[in-house]
N, C-alpha and C positions, 0 to 999 in steps of 0.2 A: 098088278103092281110089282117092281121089280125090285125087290131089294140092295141096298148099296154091300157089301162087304167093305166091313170095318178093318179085318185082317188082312186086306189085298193091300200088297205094294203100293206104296204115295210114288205120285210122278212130280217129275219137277214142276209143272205148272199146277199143281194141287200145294206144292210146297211155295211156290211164287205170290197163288190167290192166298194162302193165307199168312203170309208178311204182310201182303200188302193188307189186309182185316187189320191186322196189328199195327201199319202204320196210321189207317185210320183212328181208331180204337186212342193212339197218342194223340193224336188231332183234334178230339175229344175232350181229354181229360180222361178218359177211362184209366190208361193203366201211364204209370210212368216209363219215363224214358230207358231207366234200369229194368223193368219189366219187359218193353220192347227188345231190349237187348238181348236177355235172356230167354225169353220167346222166341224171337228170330231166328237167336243160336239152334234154341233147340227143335224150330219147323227144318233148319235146311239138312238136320241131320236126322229124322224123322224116318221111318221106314217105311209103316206103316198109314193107311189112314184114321186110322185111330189116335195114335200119338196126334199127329194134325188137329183133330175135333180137343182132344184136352187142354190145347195151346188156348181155344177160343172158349170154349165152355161156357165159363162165368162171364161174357159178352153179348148183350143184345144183337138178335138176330139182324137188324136192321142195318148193319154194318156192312152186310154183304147182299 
């Protein structure tokens, strides 16, 4: 089994897939639109992958 690193660089399409979780997530009802916002903000400026996974966290897995 291979492990992911948490600490490696986010690519833009890791920071893309999860707006797009966040967009869903509003589509929902999970998180509000100010949530989204602030979320989004802070995926596309996100470094790592880890910052990424804390944006989504408190989210059902099923979203993605």
């Amino acid at each position: 089994m291979v492990a992911i690193r948490r600490d490696m660089r986010a690519s833009d399409g890791e920071r893309e897939a999860t707006v797009e979780i966040l967009r869903t997530a509003v589509g929902e009802g999970r998180i509000t639109m100010a949530e989204f916002e602030e979320r989004a903000q802070a995926a596309y400026a996100a470094r790592t992958r880890r910052e990424l996974d804390a944006l989504t966290d408190d989210l059902p897995r099923s979203l993605w």
